[in-house]
N, C-alpha and C positions, 0 to 999 in steps of 0.2 A: 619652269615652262610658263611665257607669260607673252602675250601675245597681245600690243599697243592698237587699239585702232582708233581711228581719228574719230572726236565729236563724245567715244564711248568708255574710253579708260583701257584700263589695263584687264587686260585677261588672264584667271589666273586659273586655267585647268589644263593638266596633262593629259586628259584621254580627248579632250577638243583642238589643243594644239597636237596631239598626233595626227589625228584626223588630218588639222588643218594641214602641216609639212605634208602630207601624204599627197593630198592631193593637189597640194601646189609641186611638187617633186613629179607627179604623174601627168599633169596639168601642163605645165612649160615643157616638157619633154616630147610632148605630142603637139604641144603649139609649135614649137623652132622646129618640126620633124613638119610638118602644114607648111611651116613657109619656106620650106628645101625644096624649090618649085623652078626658080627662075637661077638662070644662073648666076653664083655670085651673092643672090638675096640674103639666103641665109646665114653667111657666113657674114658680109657686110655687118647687118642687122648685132649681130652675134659680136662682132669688135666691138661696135656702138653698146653693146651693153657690159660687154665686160670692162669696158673703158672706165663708164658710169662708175661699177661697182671698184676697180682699182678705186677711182678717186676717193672713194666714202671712205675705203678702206684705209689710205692714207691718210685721211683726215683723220680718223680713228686713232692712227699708228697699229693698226695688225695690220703689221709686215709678212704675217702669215698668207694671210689673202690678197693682200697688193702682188708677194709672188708668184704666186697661184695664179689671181688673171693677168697680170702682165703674160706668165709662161703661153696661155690658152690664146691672149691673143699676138702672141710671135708664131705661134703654130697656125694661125689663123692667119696670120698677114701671108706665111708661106706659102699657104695652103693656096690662098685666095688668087695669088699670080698663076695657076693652072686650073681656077674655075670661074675668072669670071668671063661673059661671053667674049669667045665661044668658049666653054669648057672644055677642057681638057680631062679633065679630072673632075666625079661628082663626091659628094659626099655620101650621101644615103644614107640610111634609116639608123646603122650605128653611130654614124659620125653628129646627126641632127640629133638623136634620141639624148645621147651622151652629154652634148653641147648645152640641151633644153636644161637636163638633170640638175648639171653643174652648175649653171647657172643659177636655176633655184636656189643649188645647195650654199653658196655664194650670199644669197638675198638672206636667207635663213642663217648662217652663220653672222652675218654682219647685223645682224637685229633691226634689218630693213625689208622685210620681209613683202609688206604692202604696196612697197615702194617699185616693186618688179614689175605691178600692176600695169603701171606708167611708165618704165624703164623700158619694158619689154611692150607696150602698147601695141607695135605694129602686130605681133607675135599675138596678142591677145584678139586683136581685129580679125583678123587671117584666122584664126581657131573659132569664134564668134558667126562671122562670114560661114564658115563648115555648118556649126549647131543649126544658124538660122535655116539655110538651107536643105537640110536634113527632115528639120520640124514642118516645115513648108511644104516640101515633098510628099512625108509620110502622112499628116493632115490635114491639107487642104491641097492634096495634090495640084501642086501649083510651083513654079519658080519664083523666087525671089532676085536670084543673081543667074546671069549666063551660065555661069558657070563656077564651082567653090573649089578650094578659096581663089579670096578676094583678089589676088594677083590673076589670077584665070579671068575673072570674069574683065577686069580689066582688057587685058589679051582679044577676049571674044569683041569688044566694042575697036579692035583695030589699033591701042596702043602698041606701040613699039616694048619690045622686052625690056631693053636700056634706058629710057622713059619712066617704064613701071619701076625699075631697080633703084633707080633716082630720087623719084618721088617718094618712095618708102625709106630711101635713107634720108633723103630730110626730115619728113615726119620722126624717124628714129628717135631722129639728131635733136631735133626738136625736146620733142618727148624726155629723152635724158637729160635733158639742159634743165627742162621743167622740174624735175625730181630732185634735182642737184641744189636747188637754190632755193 
């Protein structure tokens, strides 16, 4: 149980890397479950990363998880022709919960752990966007953003949905390219 982070070495304790999987497992699950908002977003968002982690994994050769996220995201591309706008079909809270999970589980099995950080960025924004707001509210009753998350508050300033959907997949796309190289 040994847990790499950049600048500080290697970590070598099992009841702080418990810790640590727990709440990165609890953490991304409730971030991709925040950006199941717009139609499309999340699942987009959710290809762009499982994409990312295929490739680590191939580079690797665990063929175990290159099948894994290839499978999640053919389930995903399926899925995605009946939810992006207009939806047809939404996901909701088991299918974004599951999604967020796995994906962790993914970053945590490929000993890339940190690297979700940045992979997952928009996910991390969007969950961020929540906290701030939240904290703003409860003590200094006050706003930060129109409206949380960060996809919402977007919406309140008059974007268009497909606009916002766009934007966030390029950042994604961006984002994973960063981590990859």
């Amino acid at each position: 149980f040994e847990l790499y982070i950049p600048f500080a070495g290697m970590v070598r304790n099992s009841f702080l890397f418990s810790l640590f999987v727990l709440f990165w497992l609890v953490g991304f699950s409730n971030a991709v479950n925040l950006s199941d908002g717009l139609d499309g977003l999340a699942t987009g968002l959710s290809i762009i990363a499982y994409a990312t982690y295929a490739w680590i994994a191939y580079q690797e050769r665990n063929w175990v998880i290159v099948v894994f996220t290839l499978s999640v995201i053919g389930g995903l591309v399926g899925f995605f022709i009946f939810n992006h706008k207009p939806a047809k079909i939404f996901m909701g809270d088991a299918g974004s919960l599951a999604l967020g999970g796995a994906l962790a589980a993914v970053a945590i099995l490929t000993r890339h752990e940190l690297s979700l950080a940045l992979v997952g960025g928009v996910f991390v924004v969007e969950t961020l966007s929540s906290l701030i707001q939240m904290i703003s509210i409860i003590y200094f009753k006050k706003k930060i953003f129109k409206m949380a998350p960060l996809h919402h508050h977007f919406e309140q300033l008059g974007w268009s949905e497909r606009d916002i959907v766009k934007l966030f997949y390029v950042v994604g796309l961006l984002l994973a390219m960063a981590a990859i190289t």
